[in-house]
C-alpha positions as CSV (number, residue, x, y, z in Angstrom):
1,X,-6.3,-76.5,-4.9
2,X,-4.9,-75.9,-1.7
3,X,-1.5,-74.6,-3.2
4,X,-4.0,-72.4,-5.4
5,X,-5.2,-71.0,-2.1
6,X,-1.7,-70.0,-1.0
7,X,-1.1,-68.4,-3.8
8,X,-4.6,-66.2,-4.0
9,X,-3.5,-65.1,-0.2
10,X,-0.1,-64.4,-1.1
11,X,-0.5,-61.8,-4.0
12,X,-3.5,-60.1,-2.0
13,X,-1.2,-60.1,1.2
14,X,1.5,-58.4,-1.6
15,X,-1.3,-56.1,-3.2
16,X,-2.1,-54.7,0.6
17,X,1.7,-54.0,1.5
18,X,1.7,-51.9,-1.6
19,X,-1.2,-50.0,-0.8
20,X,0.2,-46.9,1.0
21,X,-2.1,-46.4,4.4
22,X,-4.6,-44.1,4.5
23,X,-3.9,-40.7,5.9
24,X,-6.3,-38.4,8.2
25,X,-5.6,-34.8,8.1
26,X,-8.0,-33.5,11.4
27,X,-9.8,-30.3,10.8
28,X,-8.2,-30.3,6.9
29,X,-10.0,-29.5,4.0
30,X,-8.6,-32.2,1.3
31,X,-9.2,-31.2,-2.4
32,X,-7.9,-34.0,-4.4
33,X,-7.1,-34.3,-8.0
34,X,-6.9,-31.0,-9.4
35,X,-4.8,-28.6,-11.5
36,X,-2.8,-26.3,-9.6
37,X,-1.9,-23.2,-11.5
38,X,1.0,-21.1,-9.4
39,X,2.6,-18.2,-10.7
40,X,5.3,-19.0,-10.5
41,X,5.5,-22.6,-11.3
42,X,2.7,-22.7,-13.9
43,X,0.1,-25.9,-14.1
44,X,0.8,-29.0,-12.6
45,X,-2.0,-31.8,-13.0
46,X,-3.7,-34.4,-10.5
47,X,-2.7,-32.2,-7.4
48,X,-4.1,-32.7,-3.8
49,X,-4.2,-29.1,-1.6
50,X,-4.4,-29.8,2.1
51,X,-5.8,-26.8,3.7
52,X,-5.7,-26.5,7.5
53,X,-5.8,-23.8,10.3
54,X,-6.5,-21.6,7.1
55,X,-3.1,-22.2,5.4
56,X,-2.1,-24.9,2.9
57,X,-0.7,-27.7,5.0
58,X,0.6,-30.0,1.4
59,X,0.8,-29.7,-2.1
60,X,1.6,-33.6,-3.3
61,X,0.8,-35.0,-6.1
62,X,-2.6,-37.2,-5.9
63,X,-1.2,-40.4,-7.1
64,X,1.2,-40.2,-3.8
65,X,-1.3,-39.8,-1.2
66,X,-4.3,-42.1,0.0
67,X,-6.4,-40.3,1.9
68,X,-8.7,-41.6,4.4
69,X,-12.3,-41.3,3.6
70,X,-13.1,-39.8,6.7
71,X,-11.0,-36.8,5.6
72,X,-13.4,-33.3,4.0
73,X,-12.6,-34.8,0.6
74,X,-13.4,-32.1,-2.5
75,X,-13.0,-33.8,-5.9
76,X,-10.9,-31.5,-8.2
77,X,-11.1,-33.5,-11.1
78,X,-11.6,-31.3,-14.6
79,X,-11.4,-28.3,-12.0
80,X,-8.3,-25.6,-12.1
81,X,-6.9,-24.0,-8.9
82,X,-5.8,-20.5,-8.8
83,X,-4.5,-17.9,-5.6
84,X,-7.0,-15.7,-4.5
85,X,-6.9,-12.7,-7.0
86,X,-6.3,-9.0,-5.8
87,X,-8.0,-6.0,-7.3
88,X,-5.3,-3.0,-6.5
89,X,-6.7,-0.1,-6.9
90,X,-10.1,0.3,-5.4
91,X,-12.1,3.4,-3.2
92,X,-14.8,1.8,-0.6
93,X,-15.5,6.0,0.1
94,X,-16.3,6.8,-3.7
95,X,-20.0,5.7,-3.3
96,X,-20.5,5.4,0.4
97,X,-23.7,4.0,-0.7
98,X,-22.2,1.3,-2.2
99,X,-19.3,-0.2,0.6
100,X,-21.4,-2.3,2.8
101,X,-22.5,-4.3,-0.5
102,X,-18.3,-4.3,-1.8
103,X,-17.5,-7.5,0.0
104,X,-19.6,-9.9,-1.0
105,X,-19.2,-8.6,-4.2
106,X,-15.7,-8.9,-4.3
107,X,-15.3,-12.4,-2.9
108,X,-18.0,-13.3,-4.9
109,X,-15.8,-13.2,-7.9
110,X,-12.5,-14.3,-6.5
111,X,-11.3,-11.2,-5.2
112,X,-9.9,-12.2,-2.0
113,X,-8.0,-9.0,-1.5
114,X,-8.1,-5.3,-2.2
115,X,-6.0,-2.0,-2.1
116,X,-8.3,1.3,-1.2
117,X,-6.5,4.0,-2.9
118,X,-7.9,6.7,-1.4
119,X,-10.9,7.9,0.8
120,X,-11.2,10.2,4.3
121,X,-9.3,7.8,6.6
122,X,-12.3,7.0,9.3
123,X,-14.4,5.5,6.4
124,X,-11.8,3.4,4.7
125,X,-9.9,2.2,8.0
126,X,-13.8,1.0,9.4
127,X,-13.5,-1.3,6.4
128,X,-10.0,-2.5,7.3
129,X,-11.1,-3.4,10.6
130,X,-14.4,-5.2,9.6
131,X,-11.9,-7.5,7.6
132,X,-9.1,-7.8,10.4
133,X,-11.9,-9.0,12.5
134,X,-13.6,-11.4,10.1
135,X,-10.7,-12.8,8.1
136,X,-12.2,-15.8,6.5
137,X,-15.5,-14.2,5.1
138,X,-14.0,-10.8,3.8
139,X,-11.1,-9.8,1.5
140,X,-8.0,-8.7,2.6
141,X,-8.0,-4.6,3.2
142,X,-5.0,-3.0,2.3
143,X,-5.8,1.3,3.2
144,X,-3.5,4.5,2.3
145,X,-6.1,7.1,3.4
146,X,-6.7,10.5,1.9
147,X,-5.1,11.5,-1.4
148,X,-2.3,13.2,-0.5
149,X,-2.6,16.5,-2.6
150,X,-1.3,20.2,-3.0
151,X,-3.6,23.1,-2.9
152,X,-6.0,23.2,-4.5
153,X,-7.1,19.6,-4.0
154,X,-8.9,17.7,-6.7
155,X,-11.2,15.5,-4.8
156,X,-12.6,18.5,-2.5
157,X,-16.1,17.6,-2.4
158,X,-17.4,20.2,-4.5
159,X,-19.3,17.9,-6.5
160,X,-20.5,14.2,-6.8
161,X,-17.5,13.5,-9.3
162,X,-15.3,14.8,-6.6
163,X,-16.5,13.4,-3.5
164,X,-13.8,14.4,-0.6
165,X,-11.4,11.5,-0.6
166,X,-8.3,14.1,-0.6
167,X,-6.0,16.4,2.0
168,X,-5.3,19.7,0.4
169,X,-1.7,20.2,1.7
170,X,-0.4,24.0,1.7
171,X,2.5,23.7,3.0
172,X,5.7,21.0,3.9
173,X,4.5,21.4,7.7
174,X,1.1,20.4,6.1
175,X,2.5,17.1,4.6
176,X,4.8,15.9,7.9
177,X,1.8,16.8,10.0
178,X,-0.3,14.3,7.8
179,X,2.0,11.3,6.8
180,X,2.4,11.3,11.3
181,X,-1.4,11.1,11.4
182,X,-1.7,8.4,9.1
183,X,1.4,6.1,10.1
184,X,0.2,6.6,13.3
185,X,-3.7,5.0,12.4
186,X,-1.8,2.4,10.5
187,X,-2.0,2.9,7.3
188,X,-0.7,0.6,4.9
189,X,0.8,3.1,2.3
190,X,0.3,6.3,1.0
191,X,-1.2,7.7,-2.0
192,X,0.5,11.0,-3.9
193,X,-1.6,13.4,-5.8
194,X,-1.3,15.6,-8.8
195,X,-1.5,19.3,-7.2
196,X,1.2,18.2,-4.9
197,X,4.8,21.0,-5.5
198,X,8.1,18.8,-6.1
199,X,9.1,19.6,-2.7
200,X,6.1,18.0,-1.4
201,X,6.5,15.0,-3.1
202,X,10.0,14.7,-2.2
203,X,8.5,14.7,1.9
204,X,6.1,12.3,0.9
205,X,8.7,10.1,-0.5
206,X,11.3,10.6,2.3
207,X,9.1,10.5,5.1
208,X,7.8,6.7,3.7
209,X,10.4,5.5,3.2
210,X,11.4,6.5,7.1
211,X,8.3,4.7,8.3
212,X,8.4,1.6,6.0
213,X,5.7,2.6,3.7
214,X,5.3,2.3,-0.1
215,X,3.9,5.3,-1.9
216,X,1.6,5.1,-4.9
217,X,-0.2,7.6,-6.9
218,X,-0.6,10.2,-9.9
219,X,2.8,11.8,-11.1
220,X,2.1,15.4,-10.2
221,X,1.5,17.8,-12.7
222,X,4.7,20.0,-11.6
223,X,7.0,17.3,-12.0
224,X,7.6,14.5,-15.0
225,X,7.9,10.8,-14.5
226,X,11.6,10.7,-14.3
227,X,11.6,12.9,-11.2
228,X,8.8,11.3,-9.5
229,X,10.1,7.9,-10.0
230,X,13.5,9.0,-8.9
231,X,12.2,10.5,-5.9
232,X,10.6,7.5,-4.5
233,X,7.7,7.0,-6.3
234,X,7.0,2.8,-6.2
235,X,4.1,2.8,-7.9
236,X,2.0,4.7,-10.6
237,X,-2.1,4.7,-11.1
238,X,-3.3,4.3,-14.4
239,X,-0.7,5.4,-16.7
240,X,-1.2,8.7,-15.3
241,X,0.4,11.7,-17.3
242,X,3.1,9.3,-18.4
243,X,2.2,10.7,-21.8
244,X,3.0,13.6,-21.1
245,X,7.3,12.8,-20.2
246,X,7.1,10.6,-23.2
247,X,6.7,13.4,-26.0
248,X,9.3,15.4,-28.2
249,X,8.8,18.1,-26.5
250,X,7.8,17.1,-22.8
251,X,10.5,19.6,-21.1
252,X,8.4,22.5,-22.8
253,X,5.2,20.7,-21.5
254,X,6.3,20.3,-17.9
255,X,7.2,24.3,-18.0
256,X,3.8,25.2,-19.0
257,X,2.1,23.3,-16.5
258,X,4.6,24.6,-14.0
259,X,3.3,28.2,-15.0
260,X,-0.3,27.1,-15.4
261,X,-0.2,25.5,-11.5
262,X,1.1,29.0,-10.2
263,X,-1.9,30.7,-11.6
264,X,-4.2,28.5,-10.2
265,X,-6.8,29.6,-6.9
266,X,-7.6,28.0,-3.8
267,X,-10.8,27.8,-3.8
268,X,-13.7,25.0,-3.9
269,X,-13.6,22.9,-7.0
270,X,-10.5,25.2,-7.9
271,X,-8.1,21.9,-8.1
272,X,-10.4,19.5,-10.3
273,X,-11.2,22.5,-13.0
274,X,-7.3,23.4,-13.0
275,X,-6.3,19.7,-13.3
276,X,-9.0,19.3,-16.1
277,X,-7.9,22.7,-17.9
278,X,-4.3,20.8,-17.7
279,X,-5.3,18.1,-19.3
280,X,-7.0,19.2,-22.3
281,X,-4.5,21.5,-22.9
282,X,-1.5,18.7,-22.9
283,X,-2.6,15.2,-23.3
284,X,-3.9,15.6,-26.6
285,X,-0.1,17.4,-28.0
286,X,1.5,15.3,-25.9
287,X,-0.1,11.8,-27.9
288,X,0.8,13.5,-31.0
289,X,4.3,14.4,-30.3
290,X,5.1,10.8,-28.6
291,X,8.9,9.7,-29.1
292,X,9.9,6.2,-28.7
293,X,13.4,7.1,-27.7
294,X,12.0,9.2,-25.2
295,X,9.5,6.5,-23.7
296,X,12.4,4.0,-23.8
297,X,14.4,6.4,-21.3
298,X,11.4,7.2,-19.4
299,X,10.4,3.2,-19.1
300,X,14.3,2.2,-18.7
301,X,14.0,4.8,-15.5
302,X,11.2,3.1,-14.2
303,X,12.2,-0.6,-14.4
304,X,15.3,0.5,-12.8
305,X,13.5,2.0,-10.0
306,X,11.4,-0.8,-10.1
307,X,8.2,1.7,-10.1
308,X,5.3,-0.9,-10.3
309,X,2.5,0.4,-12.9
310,X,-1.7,-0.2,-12.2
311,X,-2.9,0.8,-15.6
312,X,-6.4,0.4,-15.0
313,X,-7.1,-0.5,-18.5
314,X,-11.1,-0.6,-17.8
315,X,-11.0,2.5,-16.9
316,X,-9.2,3.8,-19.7
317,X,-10.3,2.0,-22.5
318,X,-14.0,2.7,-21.0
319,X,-15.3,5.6,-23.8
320,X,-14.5,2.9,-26.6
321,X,-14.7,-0.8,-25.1
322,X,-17.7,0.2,-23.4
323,X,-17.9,-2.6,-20.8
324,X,-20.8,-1.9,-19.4
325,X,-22.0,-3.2,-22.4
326,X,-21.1,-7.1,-21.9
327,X,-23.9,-9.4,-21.7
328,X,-23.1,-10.3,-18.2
329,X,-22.2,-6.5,-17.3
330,X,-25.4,-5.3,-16.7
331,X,-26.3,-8.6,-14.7
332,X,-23.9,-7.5,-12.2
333,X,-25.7,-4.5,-11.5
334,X,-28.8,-6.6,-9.8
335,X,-26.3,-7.1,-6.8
336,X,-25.9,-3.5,-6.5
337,X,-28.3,-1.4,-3.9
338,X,-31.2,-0.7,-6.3
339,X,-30.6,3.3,-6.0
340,X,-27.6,2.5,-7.2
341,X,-28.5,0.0,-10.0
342,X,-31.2,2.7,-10.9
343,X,-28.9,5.8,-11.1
344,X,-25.9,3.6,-13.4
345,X,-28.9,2.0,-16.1
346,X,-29.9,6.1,-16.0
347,X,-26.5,7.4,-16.9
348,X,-25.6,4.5,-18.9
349,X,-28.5,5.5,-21.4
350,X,-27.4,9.2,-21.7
351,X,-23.8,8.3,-22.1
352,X,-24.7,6.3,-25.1
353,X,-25.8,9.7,-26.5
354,X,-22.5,10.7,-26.3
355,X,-20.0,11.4,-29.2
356,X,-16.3,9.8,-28.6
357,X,-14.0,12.0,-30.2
358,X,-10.5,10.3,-32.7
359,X,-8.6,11.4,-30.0
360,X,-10.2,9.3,-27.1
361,X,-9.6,6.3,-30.4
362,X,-6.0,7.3,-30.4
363,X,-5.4,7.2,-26.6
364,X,-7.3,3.8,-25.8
365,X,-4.7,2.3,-28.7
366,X,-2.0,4.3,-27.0
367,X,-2.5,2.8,-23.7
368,X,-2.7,-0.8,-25.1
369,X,0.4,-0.2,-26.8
370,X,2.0,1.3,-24.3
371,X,1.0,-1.6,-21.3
372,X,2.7,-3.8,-23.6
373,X,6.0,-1.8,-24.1
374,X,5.9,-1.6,-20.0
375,X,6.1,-5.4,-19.7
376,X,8.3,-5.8,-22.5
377,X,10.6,-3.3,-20.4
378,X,10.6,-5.7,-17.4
379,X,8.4,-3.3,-15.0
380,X,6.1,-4.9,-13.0
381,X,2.3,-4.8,-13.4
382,X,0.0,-5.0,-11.0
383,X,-3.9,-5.5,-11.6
384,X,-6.1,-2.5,-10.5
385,X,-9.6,-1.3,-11.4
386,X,-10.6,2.1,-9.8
387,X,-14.0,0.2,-8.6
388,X,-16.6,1.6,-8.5
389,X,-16.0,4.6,-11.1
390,X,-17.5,4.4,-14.8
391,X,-19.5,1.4,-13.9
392,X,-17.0,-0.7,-12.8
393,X,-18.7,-3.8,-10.5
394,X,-16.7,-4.4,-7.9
395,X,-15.0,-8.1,-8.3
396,X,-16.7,-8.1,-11.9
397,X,-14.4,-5.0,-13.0
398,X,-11.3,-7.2,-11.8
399,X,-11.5,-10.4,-14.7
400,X,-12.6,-7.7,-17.7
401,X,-9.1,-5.8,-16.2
402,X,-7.1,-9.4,-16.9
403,X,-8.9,-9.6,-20.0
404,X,-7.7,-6.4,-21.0
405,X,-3.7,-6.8,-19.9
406,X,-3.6,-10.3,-22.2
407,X,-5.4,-8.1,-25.2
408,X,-2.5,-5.8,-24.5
409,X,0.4,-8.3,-24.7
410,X,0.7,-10.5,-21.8
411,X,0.3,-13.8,-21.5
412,X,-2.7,-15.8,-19.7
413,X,0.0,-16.6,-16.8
414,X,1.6,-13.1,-16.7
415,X,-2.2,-11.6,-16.4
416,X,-2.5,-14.1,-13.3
417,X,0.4,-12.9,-12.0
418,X,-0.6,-9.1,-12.1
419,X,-3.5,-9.9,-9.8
420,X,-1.9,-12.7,-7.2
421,X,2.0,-13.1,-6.8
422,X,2.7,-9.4,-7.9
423,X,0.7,-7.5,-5.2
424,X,1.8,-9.9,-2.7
425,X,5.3,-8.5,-3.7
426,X,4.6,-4.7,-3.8
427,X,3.6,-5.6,0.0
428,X,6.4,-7.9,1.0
429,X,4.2,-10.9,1.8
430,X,5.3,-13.2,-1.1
431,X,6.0,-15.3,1.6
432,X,2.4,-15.3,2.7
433,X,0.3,-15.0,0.0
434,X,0.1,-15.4,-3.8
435,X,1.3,-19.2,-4.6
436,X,0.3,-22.4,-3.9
437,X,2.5,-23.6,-1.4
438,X,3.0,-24.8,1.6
439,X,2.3,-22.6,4.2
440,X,1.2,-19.7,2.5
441,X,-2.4,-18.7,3.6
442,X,-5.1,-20.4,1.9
443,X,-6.8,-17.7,-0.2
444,X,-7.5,-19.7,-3.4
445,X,-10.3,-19.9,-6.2
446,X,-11.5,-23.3,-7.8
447,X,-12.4,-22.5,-11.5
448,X,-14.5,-25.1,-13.6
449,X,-12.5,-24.1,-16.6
450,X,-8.7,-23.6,-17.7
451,X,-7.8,-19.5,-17.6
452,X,-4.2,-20.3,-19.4
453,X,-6.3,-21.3,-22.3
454,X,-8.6,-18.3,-22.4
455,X,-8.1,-15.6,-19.7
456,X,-11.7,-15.1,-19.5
457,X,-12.1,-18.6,-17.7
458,X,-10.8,-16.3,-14.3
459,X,-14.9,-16.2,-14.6
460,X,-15.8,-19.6,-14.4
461,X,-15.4,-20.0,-10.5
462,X,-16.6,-22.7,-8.7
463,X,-16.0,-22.1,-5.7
464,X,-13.8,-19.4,-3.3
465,X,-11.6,-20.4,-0.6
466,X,-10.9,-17.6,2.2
467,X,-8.6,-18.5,4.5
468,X,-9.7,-22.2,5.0
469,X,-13.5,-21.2,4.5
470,X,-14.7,-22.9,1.9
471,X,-17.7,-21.9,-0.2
472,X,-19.5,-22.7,-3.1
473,X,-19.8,-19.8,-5.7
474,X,-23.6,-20.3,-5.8
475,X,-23.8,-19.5,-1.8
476,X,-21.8,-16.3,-2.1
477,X,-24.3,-15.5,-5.0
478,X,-26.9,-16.1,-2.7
479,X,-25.6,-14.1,-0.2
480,X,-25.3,-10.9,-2.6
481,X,-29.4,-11.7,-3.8
């Protein structure tokens, strides 16, 4: 009995030496047991995420880390960790209205960072600064500024389509005196337009890369894709007029807007009518006349210029997916300012009046097509939305967007990858931001379902982590109500 005794002691005294100590991460948030999905490194099970000081301190695998109950322990288990998404292409000065609400609304679904692609510089940079100065309870503001157009300027203010989020530039002089003004404020890029000259552009594109800045925007209507990309161009906005340098007989289409820009006048609303004349005129020959050896130059050109493409596919595929039309679209709305809710259920009704032409058929299937042929080519892809146009909820507009890539050809992964590690490249701060890694700051999304199964489980968030500040999904709703 007593040797019994000796024994008993022994193999607990051998259990115990086993047992690795507990560890006590001070000030840490400790989620334990969950699947880590990076970017880059795909899913890995049973994963414990130290957060700390508002980075990730550890990534180890659960099974080789005890942790001491008095640690902030979250139980990841059945639950799916993702980086922070990033909606790209966003305009807090589209409905002024709506910006003090954007937000809440984006964090509320994940969005943890955005990229304001154009609005009159005070408004946009007062949004920049709100988040510099309250990191950990807004999303990342990323700012160009005005729409760097030509004269005349499309968003003028001449009507509520066209609120005034441009610069009509006359004149070279025009654009060095501007690109000075806005590298001086800070400005985290800059945004080309369509009524810009080629010689313009070709400032634009020099002076940026001077300062260190990327440039963005719409290929202008003077030039094709080739050029622009060539020139500098790092990133284009929604497929815009790539069409157009994709058809038989694009050289004869880029004369005729040349000659069609040179009658144009400068006066108010002068720029959005011309660009819209342009338009209607070309788009639809342009579709009809598309060449696949010509859009394999024009894509080989842009993957070796690594020229990043936003194809805001919710915006284009609008007239026929109609995605204000989802059962949980129109819920979104109640988180909008009621005016605002009011004036969207209003136009929503008389847009269902509407007739959608083959055409607008043949272009939605175009674009599809096309956003596959553009991964296919090895160009990179970055999510954008063009919140809040066409009833696009801000945050909301973001997961139908990655819906919409993986319809088009990419995977679940390579949708993820659009909206987290691929913006955090365009930026340079892949080494801050868009994996789950040591170090890199802790802008993450718990999800109660797995999105590499069905892309639509981006939805299912369970809670959004903002820099270290975690918070349950139903509190942010709460905030928004």
């Amino acid at each position: 009995m007593k040797n019994l005794s000796y024994f008993f002691f022994a193999v607990i005294f051998i259990l115990s030496a086993c047992q690795p100590s507990a560890v006590m991460f001070e000030g840490a948030i400790c989620i334990e047991n969950i699947t880590t999905i990076d970017p880059n490194e795909g899913l890995k099970e049973n994963q414990t995420v130290i957060i700390k000081a508002g980075k990730i301190y550890q990534v180890t695998p659960s099974q080789e880390l005890y942790l001491s109950k008095k640690n902030t322990i979250i139980d990841g288990t059945g639950k799916f960790l993702i980086p922070g998404l990033w909606d790209t292409h966003v305009h807090f000065a589209y409905i002024e209205e709506l910006a003090p609400s954007m937000f809440d609304l984006f964090l509320s679904f994940g969005v943890t960072s955005v990229r304001d692609t154009g609005g009159e510089i005070s408004f946009v940079k007062e949004w920049k600064d709100k988040s510099l100065a309250n990191p950990t309870n807004t999303p990342r503001v990323m700012i160009a500024g005005p729409l760097l157009d030509g004269s005349p300027n499309v968003y003028d203010g001449s009507d509520p389509g066209h609120p005034p989020l441009s610069a009509g530039l006359k004149s070279i002089d025009d654009v060095i005196k501007k690109v000075n003004e806005l590298d001086h404020l800070k400005v985290d890029f800059l945004k080309a337009y369509e009524m810009l000259t080629p010689e313009q552009f070709a400032k634009i594109t020099q002076l940026s890369r001077e300062k260190g800045l990327k440039v963005t925007g719409h290929v202008p209507l003077s030039m094709d894709v080739i050029s622009a990309s060539n020139a500098g161009l790092n990133s284009m906005e929604h497929l815009r007029n790539l069409e157009l340098s994709c058809a038989s007989n694009s050289e004869e289409l880029l004369k005729q807007r040349q000659k069609l820009l040179a009658l144009g006048k400068d006066e108010l609303g002068a720029g959005a009518v011309l660009r819209s004349q342009i338009h209607e005129a070309q788009r639809r020959i342009a579709t009809e006349n598309f060449d696949e050896k010509k859009a394999k130059e024009v894509l080989a050109v842009l993957a070796k210029n690594q020229t990043w493409q936003i194809p805001t596919l919710g915006l284009n595929t609008g007239y026929i997916k109609k995605h204000f039309t989802l059962p949980d679209w129109k819920k979104s709305f109640k988180y909008l300012p009621s005016s605002i809710e009011e004036q969207w259920e209003m136009k929503i009704e008389e847009f269902k009046n509407i007739d959608i032409s083959e055409f607008k058929h043949k272009q939605t299937k175009w674009m599809l097509e096309m956003v596959g042929k553009i991964h296919n080519a090895g160009i990179g892809i970055m999510a954008g939305t063009d919140t809040p146009i066409f009833f696009l909820t801000p945050g909301r507009s973001l997961h139908h967007e990655l819906a919409l890539l993986v319809e088009a050809g990419l995977s679940p992964l390579d949708a993820i990858k659009t909206a987290t590690i691929n913006p955090a490249k365009y930026f340079d701060l892949e080494d801050e931001l868009g994996s789950i890694k040591k170090n890199m700051w802790a802008d993450l999304i718990i999800l109660d379902a797995n999105p590499l199964e069905n892309i639509n489980n981006t939805m299912r968030i369970n809670a959004v982590i903002k820099q270290g500040n975690y918070v349950q999904q139903s509190e942010l709703l709460k905030r928004l109500e």
